[in-house]
C-alpha positions, 0 to 999 in steps of 0.5 A: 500500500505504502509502494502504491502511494509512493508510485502514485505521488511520484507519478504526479510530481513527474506530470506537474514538473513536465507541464511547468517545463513545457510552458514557455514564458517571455520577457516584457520589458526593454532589458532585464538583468539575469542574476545569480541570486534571488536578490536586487543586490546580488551579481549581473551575469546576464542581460536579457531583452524585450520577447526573448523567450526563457525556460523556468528551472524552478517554480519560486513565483511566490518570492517574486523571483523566477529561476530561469535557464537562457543561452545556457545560463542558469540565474534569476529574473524578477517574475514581474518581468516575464509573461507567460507564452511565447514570442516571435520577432520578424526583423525585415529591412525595406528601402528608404532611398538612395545614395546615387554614384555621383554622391546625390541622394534620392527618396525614390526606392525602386527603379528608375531611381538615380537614373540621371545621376549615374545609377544606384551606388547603395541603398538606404534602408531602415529595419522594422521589428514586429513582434508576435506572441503567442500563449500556451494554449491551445 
């Protein structure tokens, strides 16, 4: 009887500690610091950024503080700075002009631009980032 008990409280434990690692969370804030205690005082010995996703080591919400591995660091994050889900960021680049062979510029993005000033010598471009977050279920 005691056997069963066991196998059975186990078997509950294995199942809760796979669910809390199969949920993906997010940070949601410019920069957050990975450190190597549960402490504001204790070391830096990361930082993370806005959407990159993290897995949780340990459950500790109850502190406040959350361990976490990422990049294959292992620290902690204020759980006030983590969501829970995961995110996707798209980085694309689109033309904003261009910078024509004799040293002119031009607003114009596709062809024909440059075309009285000897052709296009490079594009200028600028970066956009939209993100996507998704939850854990499903």
């Amino acid at each position: 009887m005691k056997t069963t008990i066991k196998l059975f409280a186990l078997s509950i434990f294995m199942i809760l500690a796979e669910s809390l690692s199969a949920q993906s969370y997010y940070v949601n804030t410019e920069t957050l610091n990975l450190r190597s205690d549960e402490s504001l005082q204790s070391d830096i010995i990361g930082e993370l950024s806005y959407c990159d996703n993290i897995t949780l080591a340990a459950d500790s919400l109850t502190t406040g503080w959350v361990k976490i591995e990422f990049r294959g660091s292992t620290g902690y994050v204020s759980s006030e700075y983590i969501n829970e889900g995961t995110c996707h960021k798209n980085i694309y680049t689109y033309r904003v002009g261009a910078i024509c062979r004799d040293g002119s510029s031009s607003s114009a993005t596709g062809r024909g631009a440059c075309s009285h000033h000897g052709g296009v010598s490079r594009w200028k471009t600028q970066e956009k980032t939209d993100y996507i977050i998704s939850n854990n279920q499903e």
